[in-house]
N, C-alpha and C positions, 0 to 999 in steps of 0.2 A: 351395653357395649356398643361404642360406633360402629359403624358401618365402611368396611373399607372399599376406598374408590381407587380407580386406577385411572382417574383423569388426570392429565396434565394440559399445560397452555399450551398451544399453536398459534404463536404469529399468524393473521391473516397479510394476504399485503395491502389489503386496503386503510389497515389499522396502523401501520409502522409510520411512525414521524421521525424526520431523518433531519440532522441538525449539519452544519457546515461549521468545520474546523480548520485553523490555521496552523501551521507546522513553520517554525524557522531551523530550517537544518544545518545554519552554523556551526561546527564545531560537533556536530550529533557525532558519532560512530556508525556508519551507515549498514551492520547489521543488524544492531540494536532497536536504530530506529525502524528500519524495514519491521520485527514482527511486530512493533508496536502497531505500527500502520495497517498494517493485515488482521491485526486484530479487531480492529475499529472498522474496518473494510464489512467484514466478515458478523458485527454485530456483535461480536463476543463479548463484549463490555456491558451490554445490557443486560436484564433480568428477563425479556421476553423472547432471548436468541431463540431461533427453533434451526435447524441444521438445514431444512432443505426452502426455506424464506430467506431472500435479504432482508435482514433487518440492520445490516451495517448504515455509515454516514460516510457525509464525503469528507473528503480532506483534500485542502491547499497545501502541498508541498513549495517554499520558496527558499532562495538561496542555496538551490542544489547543489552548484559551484563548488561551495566550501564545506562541503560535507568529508568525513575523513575516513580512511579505513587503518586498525590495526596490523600491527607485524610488515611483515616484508608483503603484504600484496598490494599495495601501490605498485612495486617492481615485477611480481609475478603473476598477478591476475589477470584473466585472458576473457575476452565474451565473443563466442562463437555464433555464425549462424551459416545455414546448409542452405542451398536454394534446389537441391534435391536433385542437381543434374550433376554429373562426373565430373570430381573434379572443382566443386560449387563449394566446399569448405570457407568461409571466410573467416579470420583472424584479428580481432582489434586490440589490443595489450589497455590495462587501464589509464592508462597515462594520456594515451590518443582519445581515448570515448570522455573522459574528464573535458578534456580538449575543445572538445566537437561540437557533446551533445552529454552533456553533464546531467540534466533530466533523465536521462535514457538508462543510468545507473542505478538508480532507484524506483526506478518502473521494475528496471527486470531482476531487481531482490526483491521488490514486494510481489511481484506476478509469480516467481519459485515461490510463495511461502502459502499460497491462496491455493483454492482446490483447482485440480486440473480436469475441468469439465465448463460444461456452460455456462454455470454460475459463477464458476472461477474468472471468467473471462469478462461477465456482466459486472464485477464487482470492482474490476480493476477500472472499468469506466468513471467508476466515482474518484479515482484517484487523479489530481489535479497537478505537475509537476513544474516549477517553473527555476530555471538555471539562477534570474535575479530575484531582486528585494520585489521588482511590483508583479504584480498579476490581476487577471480583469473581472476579479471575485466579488468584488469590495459592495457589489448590490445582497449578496448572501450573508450581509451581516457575519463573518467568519469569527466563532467563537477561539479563542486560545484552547491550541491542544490540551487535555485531561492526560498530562504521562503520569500523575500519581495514581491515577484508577486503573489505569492499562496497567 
């Protein structure tokens, strides 16, 4: 009779090879796309994930512009931030943050989808956001996003 073990793998991080992905968010659905990207963020897609190693890659986000949301929250989705003094509530409606700073939408859906701790925060550095077609990647050889394995 074998011998039963109770080893499993642990990502070291000196072992983790992290590949560069390109994302075109035209027409994507941008919750959709958000956890695909947090998935990839996160490492989840590979066979050597371990929970508390990045093993995620990065990703080029471009064409954030034309990313789209379902139902009515174009009209009623709101992103709040507090500056933590009385009164410091601030208000941007989706339509204005499209506007402005169309990256900045798809950062803060994939940053809610990522853990909320340090790692959470290290991991969102790999995420690359750009509102147009070009971005200044093009030496990382950026593979085409994997959305049939996500």
């Amino acid at each position: 009779m074998a011998a039963v073990t109770d080893k499993c793998y642990q990502a070291k991080p000196h072992e983790i090879e992290r590949d560069w992905y390109h994302v075109d968010a035209e027409g994507q659905v941008l919750g959709r796309l958000a956890t695909k990207l947090a998935t990839v963020l996160m490492g989840k897609h590979k066979p050597t994930y371990t929970p508390h190693v990045d093993t995620g890659d990065f990703i080029v986000v471009t064409n954030a512009e034309k990313i789209r949301v379902t139902g009515n929250k174009a009209n009623t989705k709101q992103y709040m931030r507090y500056s933590y003094h009385p009164g410091g509530l601030r208000i941007t409606p989706y339509q204005e943050m499209m506007e402005k700073n169309p990256d900045r939408i798809i950062t803060a859906a994939v940053r809610r989808m990522l853990p909320k701790n340090a790692m959470g925060r290290r991991l969102l550095t790999k995420l690359k956001v750009y509102a147009g077609s070009e971005h200044p990647h093009q030496a990382q050889n950026c593979q085409p996003f994997p959305m049939e394995k996500v």
